[in-house]
Structure formats: structure tokens, C-alpha cells
C-alpha positions in Angstrom: 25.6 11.1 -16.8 22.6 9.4 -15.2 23.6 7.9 -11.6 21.0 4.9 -12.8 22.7 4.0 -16.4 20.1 0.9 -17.0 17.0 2.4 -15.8 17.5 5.2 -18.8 17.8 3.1 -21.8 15.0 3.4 -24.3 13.7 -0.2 -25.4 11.3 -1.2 -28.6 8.1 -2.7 -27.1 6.7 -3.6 -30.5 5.7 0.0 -32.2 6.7 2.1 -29.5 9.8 3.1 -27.6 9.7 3.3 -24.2 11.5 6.2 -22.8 12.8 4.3 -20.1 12.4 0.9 -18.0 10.3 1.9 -15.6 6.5 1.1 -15.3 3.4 2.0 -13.2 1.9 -1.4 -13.0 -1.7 -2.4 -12.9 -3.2 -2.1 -9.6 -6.7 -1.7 -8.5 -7.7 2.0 -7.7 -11.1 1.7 -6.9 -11.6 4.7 -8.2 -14.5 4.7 -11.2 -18.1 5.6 -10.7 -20.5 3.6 -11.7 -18.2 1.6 -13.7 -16.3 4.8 -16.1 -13.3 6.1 -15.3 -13.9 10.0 -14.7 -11.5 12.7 -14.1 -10.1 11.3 -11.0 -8.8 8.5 -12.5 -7.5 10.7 -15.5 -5.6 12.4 -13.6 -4.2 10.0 -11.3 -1.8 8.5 -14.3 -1.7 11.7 -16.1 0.4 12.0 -12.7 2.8 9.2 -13.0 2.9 10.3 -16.7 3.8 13.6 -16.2 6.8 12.3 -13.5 8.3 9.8 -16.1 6.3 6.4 -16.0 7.9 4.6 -19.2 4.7 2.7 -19.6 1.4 2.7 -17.5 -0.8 -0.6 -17.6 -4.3 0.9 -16.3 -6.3 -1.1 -13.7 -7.9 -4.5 -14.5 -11.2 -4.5 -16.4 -13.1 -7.6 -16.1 -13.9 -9.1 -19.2 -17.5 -11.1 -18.0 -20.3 -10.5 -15.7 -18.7 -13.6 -13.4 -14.9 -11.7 -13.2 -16.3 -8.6 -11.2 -14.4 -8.1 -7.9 -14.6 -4.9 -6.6 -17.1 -2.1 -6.4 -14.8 0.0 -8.6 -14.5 -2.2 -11.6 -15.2 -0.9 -14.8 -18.3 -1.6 -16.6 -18.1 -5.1 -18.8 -19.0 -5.5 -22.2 -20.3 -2.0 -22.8 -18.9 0.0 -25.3 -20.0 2.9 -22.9 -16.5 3.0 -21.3 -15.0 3.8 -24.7 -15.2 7.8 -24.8 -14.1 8.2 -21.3 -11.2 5.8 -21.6 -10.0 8.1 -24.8 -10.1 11.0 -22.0 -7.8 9.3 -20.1 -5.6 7.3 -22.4 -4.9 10.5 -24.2 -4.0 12.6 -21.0 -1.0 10.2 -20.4 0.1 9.8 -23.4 0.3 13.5 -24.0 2.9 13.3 -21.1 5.1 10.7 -23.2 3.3 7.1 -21.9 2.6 4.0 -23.3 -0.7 3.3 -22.4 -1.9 -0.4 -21.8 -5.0 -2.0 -19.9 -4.9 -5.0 -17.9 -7.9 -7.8 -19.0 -9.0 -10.0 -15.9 -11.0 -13.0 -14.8 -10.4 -14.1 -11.8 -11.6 -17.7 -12.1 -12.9 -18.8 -8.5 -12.2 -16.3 -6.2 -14.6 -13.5 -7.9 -16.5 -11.7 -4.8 -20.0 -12.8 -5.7 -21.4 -9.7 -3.4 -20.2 -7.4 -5.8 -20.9 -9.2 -9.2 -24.2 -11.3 -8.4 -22.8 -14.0 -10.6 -21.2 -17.5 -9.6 -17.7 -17.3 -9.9 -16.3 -19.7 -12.8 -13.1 -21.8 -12.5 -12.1 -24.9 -14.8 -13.1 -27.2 -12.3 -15.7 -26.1 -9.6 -12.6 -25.3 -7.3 -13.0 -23.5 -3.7 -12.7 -19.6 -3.5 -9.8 -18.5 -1.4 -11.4 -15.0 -1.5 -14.4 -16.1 0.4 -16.1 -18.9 1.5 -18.2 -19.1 -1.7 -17.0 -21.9 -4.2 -17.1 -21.8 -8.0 -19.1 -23.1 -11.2 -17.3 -25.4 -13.2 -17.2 -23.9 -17.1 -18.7 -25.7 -20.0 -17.1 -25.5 -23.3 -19.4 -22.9 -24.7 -18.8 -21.2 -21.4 -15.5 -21.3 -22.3 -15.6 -20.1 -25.4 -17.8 -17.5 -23.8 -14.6 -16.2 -21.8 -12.8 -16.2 -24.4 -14.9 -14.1 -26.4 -15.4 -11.9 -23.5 -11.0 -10.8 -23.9 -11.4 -10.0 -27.3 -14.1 -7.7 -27.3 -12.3 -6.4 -24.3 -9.2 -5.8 -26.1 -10.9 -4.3 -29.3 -12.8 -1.7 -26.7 -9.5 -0.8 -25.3 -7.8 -0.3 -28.5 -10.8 1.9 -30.1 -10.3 3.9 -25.8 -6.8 5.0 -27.5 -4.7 2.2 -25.6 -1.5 1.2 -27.1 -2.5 -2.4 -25.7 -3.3 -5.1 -23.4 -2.2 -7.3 -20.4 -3.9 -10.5 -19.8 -4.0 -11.3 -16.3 -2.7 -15.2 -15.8 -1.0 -14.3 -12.4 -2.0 -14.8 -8.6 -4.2 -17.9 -9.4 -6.7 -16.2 -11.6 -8.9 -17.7 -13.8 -6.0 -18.3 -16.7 -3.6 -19.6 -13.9 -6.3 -21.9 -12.3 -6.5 -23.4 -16.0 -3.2 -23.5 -15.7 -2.3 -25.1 -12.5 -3.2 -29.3 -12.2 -4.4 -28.5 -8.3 -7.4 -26.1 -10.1 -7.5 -28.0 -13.2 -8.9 -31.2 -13.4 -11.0 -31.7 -16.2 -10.5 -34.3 -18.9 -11.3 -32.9 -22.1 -9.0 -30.5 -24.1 -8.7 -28.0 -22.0 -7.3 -30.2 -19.2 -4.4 -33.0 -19.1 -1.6 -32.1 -20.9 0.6 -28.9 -20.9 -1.1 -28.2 -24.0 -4.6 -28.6 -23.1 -4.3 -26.7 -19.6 -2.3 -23.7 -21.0 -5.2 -23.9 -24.5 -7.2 -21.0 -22.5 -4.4 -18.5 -22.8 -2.6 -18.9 -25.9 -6.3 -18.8 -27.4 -7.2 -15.3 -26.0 -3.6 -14.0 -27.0 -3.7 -14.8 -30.6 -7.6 -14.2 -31.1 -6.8 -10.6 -29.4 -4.0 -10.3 -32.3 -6.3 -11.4 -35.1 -8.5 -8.4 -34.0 -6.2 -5.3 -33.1 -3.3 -6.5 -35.5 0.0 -6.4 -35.5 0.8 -2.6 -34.2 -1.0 -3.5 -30.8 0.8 -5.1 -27.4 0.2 -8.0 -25.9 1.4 -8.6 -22.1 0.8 -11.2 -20.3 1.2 -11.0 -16.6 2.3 -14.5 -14.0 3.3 -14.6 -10.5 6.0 -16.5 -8.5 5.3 -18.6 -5.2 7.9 -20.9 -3.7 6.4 -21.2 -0.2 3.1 -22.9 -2.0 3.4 -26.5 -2.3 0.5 -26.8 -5.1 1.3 -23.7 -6.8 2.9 -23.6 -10.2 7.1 -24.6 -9.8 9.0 -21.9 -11.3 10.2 -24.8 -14.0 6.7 -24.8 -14.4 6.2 -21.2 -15.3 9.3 -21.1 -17.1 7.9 -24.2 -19.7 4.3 -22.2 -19.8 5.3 -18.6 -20.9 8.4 -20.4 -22.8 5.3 -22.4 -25.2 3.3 -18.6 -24.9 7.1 -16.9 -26.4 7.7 -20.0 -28.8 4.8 -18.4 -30.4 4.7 -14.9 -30.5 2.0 -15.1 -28.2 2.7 -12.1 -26.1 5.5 -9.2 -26.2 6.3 -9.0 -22.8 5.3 -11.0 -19.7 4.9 -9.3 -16.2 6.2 -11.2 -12.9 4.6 -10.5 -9.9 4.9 -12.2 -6.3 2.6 -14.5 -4.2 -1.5 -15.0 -4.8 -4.8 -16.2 -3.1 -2.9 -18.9 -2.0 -0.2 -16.3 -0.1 -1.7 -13.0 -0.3 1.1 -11.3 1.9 3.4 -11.4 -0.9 1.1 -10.3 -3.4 1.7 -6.8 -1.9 4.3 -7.4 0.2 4.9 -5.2 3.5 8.2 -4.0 4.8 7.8 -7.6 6.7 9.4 -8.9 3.4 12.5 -8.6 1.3 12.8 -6.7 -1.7 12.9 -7.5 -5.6 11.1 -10.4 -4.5 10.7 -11.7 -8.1 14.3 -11.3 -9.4 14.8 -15.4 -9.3 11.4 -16.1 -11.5 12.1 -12.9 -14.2 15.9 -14.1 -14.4 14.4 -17.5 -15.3 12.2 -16.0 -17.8 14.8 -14.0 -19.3 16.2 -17.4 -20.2 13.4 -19.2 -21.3 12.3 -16.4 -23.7 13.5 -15.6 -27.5 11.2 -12.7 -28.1 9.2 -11.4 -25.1 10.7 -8.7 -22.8 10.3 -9.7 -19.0 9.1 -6.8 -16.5 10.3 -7.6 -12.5 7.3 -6.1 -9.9 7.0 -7.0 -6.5 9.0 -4.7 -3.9 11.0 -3.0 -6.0 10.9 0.7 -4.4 13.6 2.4 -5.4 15.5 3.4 -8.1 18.5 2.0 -6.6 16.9 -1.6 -6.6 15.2 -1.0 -10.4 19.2 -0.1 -11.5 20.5 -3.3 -9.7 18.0 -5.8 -11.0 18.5 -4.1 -14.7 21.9 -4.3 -14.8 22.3 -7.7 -13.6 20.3 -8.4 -16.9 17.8 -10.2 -14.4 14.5 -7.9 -16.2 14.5 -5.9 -19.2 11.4 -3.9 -17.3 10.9 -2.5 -14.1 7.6 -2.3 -12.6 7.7 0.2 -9.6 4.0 1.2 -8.3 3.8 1.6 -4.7 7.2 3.9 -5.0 5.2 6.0 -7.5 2.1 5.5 -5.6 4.3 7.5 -3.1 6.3 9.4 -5.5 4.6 10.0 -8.8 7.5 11.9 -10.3 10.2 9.3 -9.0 10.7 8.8 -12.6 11.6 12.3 -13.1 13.9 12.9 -10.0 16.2 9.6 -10.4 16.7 10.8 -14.1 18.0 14.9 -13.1 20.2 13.3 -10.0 17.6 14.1 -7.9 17.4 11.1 -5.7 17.4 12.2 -2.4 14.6 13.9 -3.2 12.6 11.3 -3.9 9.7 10.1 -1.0 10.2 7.1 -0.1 6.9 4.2 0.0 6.7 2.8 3.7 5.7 -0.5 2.2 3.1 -0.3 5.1 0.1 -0.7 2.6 -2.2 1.3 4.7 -3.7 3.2 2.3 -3.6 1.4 -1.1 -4.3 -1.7 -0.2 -5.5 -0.7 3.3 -8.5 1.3 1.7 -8.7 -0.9 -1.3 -9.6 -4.0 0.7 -12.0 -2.2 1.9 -13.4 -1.2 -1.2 -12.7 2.2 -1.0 -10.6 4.2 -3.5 -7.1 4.3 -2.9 -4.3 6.9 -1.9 -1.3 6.9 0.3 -0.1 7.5 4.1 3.2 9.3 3.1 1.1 10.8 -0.5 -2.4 12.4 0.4 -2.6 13.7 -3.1 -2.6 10.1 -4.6 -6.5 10.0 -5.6 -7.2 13.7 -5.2 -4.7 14.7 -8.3 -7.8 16.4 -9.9 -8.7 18.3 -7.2 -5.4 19.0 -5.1 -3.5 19.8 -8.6 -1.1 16.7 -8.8 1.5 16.4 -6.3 2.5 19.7 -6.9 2.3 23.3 -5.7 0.9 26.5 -6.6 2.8 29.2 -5.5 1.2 31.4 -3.1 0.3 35.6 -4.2 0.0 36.8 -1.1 3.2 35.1 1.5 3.1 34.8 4.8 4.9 34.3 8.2 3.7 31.0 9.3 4.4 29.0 13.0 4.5 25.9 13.5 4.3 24.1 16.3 5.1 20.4 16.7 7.7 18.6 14.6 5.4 15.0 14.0 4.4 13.7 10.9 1.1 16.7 10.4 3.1 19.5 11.5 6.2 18.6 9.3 4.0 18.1 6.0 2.1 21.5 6.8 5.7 23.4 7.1 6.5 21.5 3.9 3.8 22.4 1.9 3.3 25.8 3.1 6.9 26.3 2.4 6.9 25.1 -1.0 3.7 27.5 -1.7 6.4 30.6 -0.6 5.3 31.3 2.7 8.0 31.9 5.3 7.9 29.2 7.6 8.9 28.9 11.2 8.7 25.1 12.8 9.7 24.8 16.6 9.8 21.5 18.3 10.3 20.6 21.8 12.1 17.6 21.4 15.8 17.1 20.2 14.6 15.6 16.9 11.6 15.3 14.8 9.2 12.8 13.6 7.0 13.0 17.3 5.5 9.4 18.2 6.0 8.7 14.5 9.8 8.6 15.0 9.1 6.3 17.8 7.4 4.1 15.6 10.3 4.0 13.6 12.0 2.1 16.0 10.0 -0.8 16.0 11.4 -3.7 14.2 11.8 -3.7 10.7 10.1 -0.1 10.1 13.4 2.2 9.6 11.7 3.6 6.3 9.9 5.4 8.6 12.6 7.1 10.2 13.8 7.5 6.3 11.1 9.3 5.3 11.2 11.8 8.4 14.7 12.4 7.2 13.5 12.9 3.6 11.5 15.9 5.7 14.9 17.4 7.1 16.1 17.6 3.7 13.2 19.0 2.1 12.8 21.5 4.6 16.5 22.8 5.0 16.2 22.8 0.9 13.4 25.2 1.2 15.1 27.5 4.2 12.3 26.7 6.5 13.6 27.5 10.0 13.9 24.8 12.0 13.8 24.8 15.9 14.8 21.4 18.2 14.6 21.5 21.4 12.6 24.3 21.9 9.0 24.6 23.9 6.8 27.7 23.2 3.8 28.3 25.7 1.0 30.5 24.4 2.3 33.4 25.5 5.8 32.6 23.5 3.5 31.7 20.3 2.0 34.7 20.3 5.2 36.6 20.7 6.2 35.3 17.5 3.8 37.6 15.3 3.3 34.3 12.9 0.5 35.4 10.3 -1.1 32.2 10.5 -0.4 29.5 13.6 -0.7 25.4 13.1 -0.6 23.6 16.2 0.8 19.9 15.6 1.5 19.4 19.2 0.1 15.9 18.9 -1.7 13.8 21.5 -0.6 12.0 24.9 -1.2 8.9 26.4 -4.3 8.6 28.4 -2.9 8.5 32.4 -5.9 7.1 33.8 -6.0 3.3 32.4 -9.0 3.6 30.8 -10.0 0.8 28.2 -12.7 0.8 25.7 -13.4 -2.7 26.5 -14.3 -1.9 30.2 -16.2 1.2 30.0 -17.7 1.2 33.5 -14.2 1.6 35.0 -12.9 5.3 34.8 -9.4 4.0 35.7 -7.5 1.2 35.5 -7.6 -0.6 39.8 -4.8 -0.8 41.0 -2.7 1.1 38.6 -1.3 3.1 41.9 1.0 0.3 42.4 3.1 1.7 39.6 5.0 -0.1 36.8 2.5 1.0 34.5 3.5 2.4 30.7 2.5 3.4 27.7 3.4 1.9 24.4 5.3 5.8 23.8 7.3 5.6 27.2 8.3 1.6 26.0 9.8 2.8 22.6 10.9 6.5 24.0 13.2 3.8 26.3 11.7 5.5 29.5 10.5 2.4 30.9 12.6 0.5 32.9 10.7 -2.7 32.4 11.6 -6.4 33.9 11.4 -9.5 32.1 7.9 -10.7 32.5 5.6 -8.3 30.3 2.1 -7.7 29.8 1.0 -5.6 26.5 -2.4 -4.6 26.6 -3.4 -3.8 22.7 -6.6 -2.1 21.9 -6.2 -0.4 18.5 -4.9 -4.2 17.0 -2.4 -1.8 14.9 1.1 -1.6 15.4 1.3 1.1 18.4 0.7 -2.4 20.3 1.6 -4.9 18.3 5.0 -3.3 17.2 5.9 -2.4 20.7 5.2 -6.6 21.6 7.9 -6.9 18.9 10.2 -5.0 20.1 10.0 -6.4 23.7 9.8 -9.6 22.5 13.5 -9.0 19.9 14.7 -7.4 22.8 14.4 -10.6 25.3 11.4 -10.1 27.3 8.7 -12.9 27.6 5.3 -10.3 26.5 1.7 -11.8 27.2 -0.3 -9.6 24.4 -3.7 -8.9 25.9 -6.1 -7.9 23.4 -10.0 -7.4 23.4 -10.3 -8.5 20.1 -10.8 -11.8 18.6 -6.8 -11.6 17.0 -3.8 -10.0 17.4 -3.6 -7.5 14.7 -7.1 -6.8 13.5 -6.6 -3.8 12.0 -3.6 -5.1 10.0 -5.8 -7.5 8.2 -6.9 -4.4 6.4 -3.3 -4.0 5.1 -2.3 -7.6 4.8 0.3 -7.4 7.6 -1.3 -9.3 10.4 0.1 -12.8 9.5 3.9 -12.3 9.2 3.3 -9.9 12.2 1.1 -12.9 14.3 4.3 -15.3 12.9 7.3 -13.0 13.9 5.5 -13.3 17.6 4.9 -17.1 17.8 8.5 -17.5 17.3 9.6 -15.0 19.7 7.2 -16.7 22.3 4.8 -14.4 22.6 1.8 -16.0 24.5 -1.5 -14.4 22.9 -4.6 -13.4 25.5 -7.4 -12.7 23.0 -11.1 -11.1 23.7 -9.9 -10.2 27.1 -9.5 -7.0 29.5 -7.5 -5.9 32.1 -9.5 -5.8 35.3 -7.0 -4.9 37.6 -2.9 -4.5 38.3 -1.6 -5.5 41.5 2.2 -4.8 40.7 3.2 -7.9 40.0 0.1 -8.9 37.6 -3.0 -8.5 36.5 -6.3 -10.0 36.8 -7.3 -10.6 33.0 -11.3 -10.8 32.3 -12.8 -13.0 29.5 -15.0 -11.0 27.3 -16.8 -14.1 26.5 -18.1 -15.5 29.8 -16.6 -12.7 32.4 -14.2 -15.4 33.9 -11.1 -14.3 35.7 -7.5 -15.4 35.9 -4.3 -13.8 37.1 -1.1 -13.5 35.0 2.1 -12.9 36.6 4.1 -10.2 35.3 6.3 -7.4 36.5 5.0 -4.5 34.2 2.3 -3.8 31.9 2.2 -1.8 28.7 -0.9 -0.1 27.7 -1.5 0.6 24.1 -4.9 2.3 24.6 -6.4 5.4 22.7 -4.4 8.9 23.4 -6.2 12.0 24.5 -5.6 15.5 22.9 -5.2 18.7 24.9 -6.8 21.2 24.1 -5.3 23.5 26.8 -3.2 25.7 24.5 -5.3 25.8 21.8 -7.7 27.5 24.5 -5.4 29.6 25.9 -4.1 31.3 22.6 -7.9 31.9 21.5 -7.6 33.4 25.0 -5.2 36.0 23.4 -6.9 36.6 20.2 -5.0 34.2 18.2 -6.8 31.4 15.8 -4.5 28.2 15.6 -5.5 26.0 13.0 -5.0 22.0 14.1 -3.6 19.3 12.9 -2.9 15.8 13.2 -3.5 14.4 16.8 -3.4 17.8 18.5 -7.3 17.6 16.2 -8.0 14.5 17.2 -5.9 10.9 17.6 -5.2 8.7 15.2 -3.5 7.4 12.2 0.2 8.9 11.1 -2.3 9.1 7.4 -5.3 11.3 9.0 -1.8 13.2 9.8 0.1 13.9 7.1 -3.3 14.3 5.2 -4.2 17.4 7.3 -0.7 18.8 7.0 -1.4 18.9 2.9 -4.6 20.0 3.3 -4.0 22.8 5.8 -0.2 23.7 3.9 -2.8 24.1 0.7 -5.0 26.3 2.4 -2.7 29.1 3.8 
């Protein structure tokens, strides 16, 4: 018996049967060219197929010139996208899939840059996108729209999809109809519950009239408490209760947050999980026909079985987890669990490179967007084995054992420290970020499973390394912190003045608990990531009063990339953090600094007894040289390459485990 009884219970959606009641949501890849999906994409779900998706609803298609909003959208009323949308719908469901597409507008908050067409809302409303504001529709504009789902739907249903969800979630263009904040027009499409929810239950039965009765209808809606002018969830309930009442749609999708609180629209490990259990349980009771799917932060099995089984959801909408995991599916079903690779909830590659409109993959999952050429997230076996080394238990060097290992090649990992992980485990430590010291035991396991021998504790010079007769040697020996003070915002100085007077640290020696630090603190922060901004936290939860010095306009401006810099800037306002933006350190005198303005070169002096520098590591290079010095080639990895991101890490590991 299955140890997730709920999750493995078929359900009728309409025509089909669902294998199961877990889907890959929508979510924007990014990933077409020149507006067609191509074989990346194909193979992408055929992934999450083949691992045991239940149903797959394929990114968003914009359904008029004015609801374009990235540069990977797919091409708009052209019949074009047809044939290649075949290739893809019928790789999926070859794998057992139900295969729907997600129809968008998103009203006012279209990116203008990327469509060259003003935006369109119901009422001229502001973007909260960009700074660009909106056209207000005219009736035949309208009716323009409306016109624009249907042939949307009829392309997707001649494209070999089983059928469609209409987007009315995060404030879109159908939820800005919706909601009397966005919607203030007097006519018939304004006013009344009737007239503001006329735009939807229009599409969704003109969508039935053309692709009949064996074709699905979703409609997706979002839940918000936090936003004061957002739809209540009474609200909701009434709306998709008048959308059930008749036969509108088949299922309805509940996701979390919006324009209006994008943090929760892809909520970070900064946030609970099964953040939309209270809306879909409300829906579950407001609806007589329509089956209700739960997304938002629902990452494991565990949570999917919980939320089913309290009869909160008859779906379960998983995608980062299988973002992370494509056959999590799979796993959860043959009691493999533990086997399972867990999403970080850090977002720094889906929505990380999405909102930078790039294609997307994943920091623990470097084979999410390179499926067609990497093979899936699975492994060849290798014809010709051989003894491998290496050296350096962090994040690159424990994906290369990994895959290496899992390819058949005899695998030897040595580590000089008493555990693994590297400065990734120390990362771990921060607050709130313990799935990332789950994931580097989800590494043990998978390397004890595959009899790679493991060695804490344990130093190997170049002379040792070569003593070891490895076949092939990987160096993941990392990076270390830069000893001289040095700061990219003060490039004249070669080191840091006054730094002789001691009581300086890195951000590692803070977390490694080798700093004995007293209770005024200053963190310098030059990457605005979380080697910084996660070691303020920690002082800060621990009871020191941090000053965060940073060159940069914010605190956290690389986290704006993964929507994590405002709960982040939040958590350290109320831990009293005092923030020192566009600023340097010009000097330590042991019991402060003198702090520079970037802006006009002013000085001031801030007391404090230590200071914490989170400034780029160096790599050394010294052993690499020396084994070339013996006639051994080590391949690098990770930060012992170059420093930087635990994602340019783990990526190497696959891609130098594939190549052995």
C-alpha cells in the first residue's frame, strides 16, 4: 500500500481520468523561440510526464497583441503554433498526461517593452508591473478579448490539448474586471456581480460552444488576505460559486498572492506552506460540480497527502517540487520518498532567471531546461567505468560524485571537514533555510545508496591525490574568503586600513561560529545575496544590534531577482537592523569604522565592536598547479573554478559527472 493513500486515487476530470492528484501547474518557462515551442520545451513536460504528473497545464499563451508579457510568450493568433504544439502535447501524453494550456491577459500590468501595445484593463487602471498605466477597453474592444480566448482555445484543441485554463488569478485582466478597485465602469460590464464577473462566464461558455462537450475548462483565481482592496475570500467564493452554478468551468485552480503582493505569488522559504488550503476549502464548499486544485507551496508529497485527505482540494498542484524533482510523482507512488530532491523554495533559478527573461531551470535541478540535451533527469550508464576522486564535499563536488556514480563509475569523495555541504552547509544555518541542509542530506543518502566511498575528515595534498591512482580527478575544494579587505566599491584600496586592529570576519567564520563577536555589529554586504544578508539575520535572531553596510542602493538587490528581498528587508526592520546604503567601509579602527557615502564621499564613524565582511571569495589555484606539476589533469568545479552561486555549482557537478 501507498504511504500517500489520497494522492493515488484516480478522479474523472470530464472525459479523462486522472491517474492521480497531482499536477504540474502552469508557470512561465521562457523557453520558446520566436514565439513556438521547440524541442526544449517538449521535452521539459514530456519530463514531468514520464515521472507521474497527473495532469500538466502548459505555460500561458496570450490570447491578444496587448496580453504579451515576456519575451518567451508564444506567438498570438497564428495558427503557426499549431503543428509544434501537437509535438509536444503528444510527447506527454504518450507518458499518461492530461494535457491542458493556460489562456492569459493580463489586463494592466502587460510589459509594454515586450508587446509594443498599451496594456488594456476595464478601467484605465495603473500597472503594478511597471510604471506604465493602461487603456481603458471599449465594448468592441471587449468583445475583441473575448474573441481572442476562443480562437485560442480552438488552436489549442486542434495542438492535441485535452483543454484549457483561463487565467482570472493574480489581478489579471479577468480578475481586474472582477475586482470593484480595477473596475469602475458603468455599463454592463461594470456595477453589479453580474456585470463585473460578465467577461469570464462569456469566454468560458463561448470556449464550450466551440470545442464541445469532451473538452476541459479550468479556470484559475488567487487568494490574498494581506490586501485590503483585493477580492475577500467571500468574494471569490460568490464569483466561482455563480462560474459552478453554471457549468462554467470543471475545475478551478487556487493560487496565492498577485501584483498587488508578488512575494506570495511564488512564495520563498520566507513563507508557510499550503498557503491556499483556507481559499480551496472554501471553494470546495461553494462548488456542486467543479473540482478544486490547491497550488502555492505545496512541496512535498507529505503536504499534497495532508491537504487531500482533509478533503480541503480534490487536486494538487505541485510545480516547483517537480521543477526540482520531475519524477516526484513516480517515487512517492513506489515508497520511494526519501529519494525524492527536495525544492529549496529559494526561487533562484525559476523565477530568478524568469524575471529576468531568461528561460528557466533550477539550483538543486540543472537538467530542468536542458531535458533535450542532458537526456531528462536521468542517467546513461557509462561503457567504459572508471575510478574517480573527488575532492571537496560542497554542493559541485557532491553532484559530480553523484552523477558520476550513477553513470557506474567507482567513486571516491574525500572531505576535509567532519561533514559535508562546504559553505553551502553553512548557509543552511541561516534562519529559516534548513531545506538546505535537507537537501545535503538527501546527498548522503543518495551517495551511501550508490556505495560511493565517502571520506570526512580527511585532507589530501597533491602528493596524497596523486597517490590515489583515480582515473579521472575533480577538484571541488571551493573558494576562501578574501584576507585582505578588499571591496569592489573602493577599488583604489588593496586592503581594508586598519584591518590590523583585528576583530575582523568573514560572513563563513560568523556562521562556521568561529567568531567570537560582541554586541555591536557591522555587516558589510557586497553581493546583496544572502551570504550577507542571511548572516545580518542570524546576528540579528541571535541578539546582536547589526548596522548592514551596503554599496548598493538596497539591502538585498540581488534578491529582487528571486522575489525574496522584501520579507528579507521586513524580518530586519523588526529585528532592528539599522540599514547603511550606497556606502563603503573606509577604514576599521577596532572599535568602528569610518563609513564613506558613495554619493557625495562624506564621512561618518559608526561604533561597533566587530565587523563582518561579506565580500567576493578568491579561489586557489595552488593545488590545481601543483598536481599539473605531477602530470595529473584535475578537472574543476564549483568555486575551486571560479566563485559564485551554490547553482553555477551544482550545474558543473552535472555537467562534469556527464562527461566522465
Amino acid at each position: 500500500m501507498t504511504t500517500f493513500p489520497h494522492i493515488f486515487r484516480p478522479v474523472t476530470l470530464r472525459h479523462k481520468t486522472l491517474r492521480n492528484r497531482i499536477v504540474f501547474g502552469a508557470h512561465t518557462t521562457n523557453m520558446a523561440r520566436g514565439g513556438l515551442p521547440g524541442a526544449a520545451h517538449a521535452a521539459y513536460y514530456r519530463e514531468r510526464a514520464l515521472g507521474g504528473a497527473a495532469m500538466i497545464v502548459v505555460e500561458p499563451m496570450p490570447v491578444h497583441a496587448s496580453a504579451v508579457l515576456t519575451r518567451g510568450n508564444f506567438l498570438h493568433s497564428s495558427d503557426e503554433v499549431i503543428p509544434h504544439f501537437r509535438r509536444l502535447t503528444e510527447a506527454s501524453k504518450a507518458e499518461g498526461a492530461v494535457m491542458i494550456q493556460q489562456l492569459y491577459h493580463v489586463g494592466a500590468h502587460g510589459d509594454q517593452d515586450n508587446s509594443w501595445h498599451a496594456a488594456w484593463s476595464p478601467s484605465g487602471g495603473p500597472s503594478y508591473h511597471d510604471s506604465d498605466a493602461s487603456h481603458m477597453m471599449s465594448e468592441a474592444e471587449i468583445e475583441e478579448t473575448i474573441e481572442g480566448f476562443v480562437q485560442a482555445a480552438i488552436r489549442c484543441q486542434k495542438a492535441g490539448f485535452d483543454g484549457v485554463e483561463v487565467w482570472a488569478a493574480y489581478h489579471c485582466l479577468l480578475d481586474q474586471f472582477w475586482t470593484p478597485f480595477s473596475n469602475q465602469r458603468d455599463d454592463r460590464w461594470g456595477g453589479s456581480l453580474e456585470n463585473r464577473t460578465r467577461l469570464s462566464r462569456e469566454i468560458l461558455h463561448r470556449i464550450r460552444r466551440a470545442c464541445g462537450e469532451d473538452f476541459i475548462i479550468g479556470l484559475s483565481v488567487n487568494d490574498e488576505p494581506g490586501v485590503d482592496i483585493a477580492l475577500s475570500r467571500e468574494s471569490m467564493a460568490e464569483i466561482v460559486a455563480l462560474h459552478d452554478s453554471e457549468g462554467a468551468m470543471d475545475y478551478v485552480t487556487v493560487g496565492s498572492g498577485s501584483y498587488f503582493d508578488f512575494a506570495r505569488l511564488l512564495p520563498s522559504f520566507q513563507h508557510g506552506e499550503k498557503l491556499t488550503s483556507d481559499l480551496a476549502g472554501t471553494l470546495k464548499g461553494a462548488v456542486g460540480q467543479a473540482l478544486v486544485t490547491s497550488e502555492s507551496h505545496i512541496r512535498t508529497p507529505e503536504n499534497a497527502n495532508t491537504l487531500l485527505g482533509a478533503g480541503e482540494a480534490d487536486l494538487v498542484s505541485l510545480v516547483r517540487g517537480q521543477i526540482a524533482d520531475p519524477h516526484l510523482v513516480a517515487k512517492a507512488e513506489t515508497g520511494r520518498a526519501e529519494d525524492i530532491r527536495g525544492c529549496l523554495s529559494c526561487n533562484q533559478q525559476c523565477w530568478g532567471r524568469r524575471s529576468r527573461d531568461y528561460w528557466i531551470s533550477c539550483l538543486v535541478n540543472p537538467s530542468a531546461g536542458r531535458e533535450h540535451d542532458w537526456g531528462g533527469d536521468r542517467f546513461n550508464p557509462t561503457t567504459d567505468p572508471k575510478k574517480v576522486l573527488v575532492v571537496g564535499g560542497g554542493p559541485a563536488g557532491l553532484e559530480a560524485a553523484r552523477v558520476a556514480a550513477e553513470r557506474g563509475h567507482h567513486v571516491t569523495l574525500v572531505e576535509a571537514a567532519a561533514h559535508l555541504g562546504g559553505q553551502f552547509h553553512l548557509a543552511g544555518l541561516q534562519p529559516r533555510r534548513g531545506q538546505i541542509t535537507d537537501l545535503i542530506s538527501w546527498y548522503d543518502r543518495q551517495l551511501t545508496r550508490l556505495g560511493v566511498d565517502v571520506r570526512l575528515n580527511t585532507y589530501m595534498d597533491a602528493e596524497d591525490i596523486k597517490g590515489e591512482g583515480a582515473d579521472r580527478v575533480v577538484l571541488a575544494t571551493g573558494s576562501q574568503p578574501t584576507a585582505t579587505g578588499f571591496q569592489k566599491a573602493l577599488p583604489h584600496l588593496a586592503h581594508l586600513p586598519g584591518k590590523e586592529h583585528g576583530h575582523v570576519w568573514s560572513a563563513e567564520d560568523v556562521m562556521a561560529r568561529r567568531a567570537r563577536l560582541g554586541q555591536e555589529v557591522i555587516v558589510l554586504d557586497e553581493g546583496g545575496n544572502w551570504r550577507g544578508c542571511g548572516t545580518a539575520w542570524r546576528l540579528a535572531e541571535d541578539g546582536h544590534r547589526v548596522t548592514l553596510v551596503t554599496p548598493d542602493p538596497m539591502v538585498g538587490k540581488e534578491l529582487q531577482r528571486s522575489a525574496t528581498d522584501l520579507h528579507l528587508r521586513r524580518a530586519l526592520a523588526e529585528l532592528g537592523v539599522t540599514f547603511v546604503t550606497e556606502a563603503a567601509i573606509a577604514g576599521w579602527g577596532g572599535q568602528g569604522a569610518t563609513v564613506t557615502c558613495l554619493l557625495t564621499g562624506s564621512q561618518r564613524a559608526i561604533p561597533a565592536d566587530d565587523l563582518v565582511m561579506a565580500v567576493p571569495n578568491h579561489a586557489d589555484m595552488s593545488l590545481r598547479d601543483e598536481l599539473i606539476g605531477l602530470g595529473v589533469a584535475p578537472q574543476l568545479v564549483g568555486d575551486a573554478d571560479a566563485p559564485r552561486m551554490a547553482a553555477q555549482a551544482i550545474f558543473d557537478g552535472r555537467r562534469v559527472g556527464l562527461a566522465l
